[in-house]
N, C-alpha and C positions, 0 to 999 in steps of 0.2 A: 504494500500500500504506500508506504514511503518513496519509492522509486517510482512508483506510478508519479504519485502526486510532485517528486524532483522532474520527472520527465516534460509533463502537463506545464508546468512554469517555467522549464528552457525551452517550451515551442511557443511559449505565450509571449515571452519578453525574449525570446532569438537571442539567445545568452551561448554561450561554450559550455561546457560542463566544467573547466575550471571557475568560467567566469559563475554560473551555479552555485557552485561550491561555495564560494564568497559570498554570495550574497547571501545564500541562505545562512552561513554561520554568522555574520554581520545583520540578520533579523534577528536571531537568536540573542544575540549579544543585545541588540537593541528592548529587545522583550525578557533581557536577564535570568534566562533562559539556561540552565549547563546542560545543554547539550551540544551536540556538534555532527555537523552533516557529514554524508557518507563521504571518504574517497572519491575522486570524479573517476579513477580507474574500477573499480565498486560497479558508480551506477554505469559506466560505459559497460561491462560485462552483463549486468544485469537488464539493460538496454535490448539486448538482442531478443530474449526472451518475453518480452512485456509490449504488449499493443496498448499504444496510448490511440483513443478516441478523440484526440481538439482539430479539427476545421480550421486550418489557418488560410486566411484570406491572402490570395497571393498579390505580388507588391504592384503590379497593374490595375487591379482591378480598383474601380472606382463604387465609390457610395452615393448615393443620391442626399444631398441636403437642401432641406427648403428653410429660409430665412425667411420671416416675414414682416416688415418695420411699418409699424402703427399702420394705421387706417385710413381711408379717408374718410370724409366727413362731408355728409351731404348740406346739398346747401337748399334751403328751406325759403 
């Protein structure tokens, strides 16, 4: 479940698995926390066997956004 859930946040935020590694002990430490994340050699071995499920949007693909600034105002 651990590897799952390290895997799922370096396809979220396209991190390395060193850069992973850091961050996740660097949550920990921020949430004073004694723990500490697996080896990034760890979750790479453990990688091959675990299907993560996230849909990452590839870097082309666009979003539709609609802004919409005030209204107008009818005139009476």
């Amino acid at each position: 479940m651990a590897i799952t859930s390290l895997l799922m946040l370096k396809r979220i935020f396209i991190l390395t698995l060193r850069a992973l590694q850091g961050f996740i002990d660097s949550i920990f430490i921020l949430m004073k926390v004694p723990l500490n994340c697996p080896d990034y050699t760890c979750i790479s071995k453990r990688a091959k066997s675990v299907n993560v499920p996230v849909k990452i949007p590839t870097p082309g693909e666009i979003a539709p956004i609609v802004i919409k600034h005030g209204q107008r105002k009818r005139r009476i």
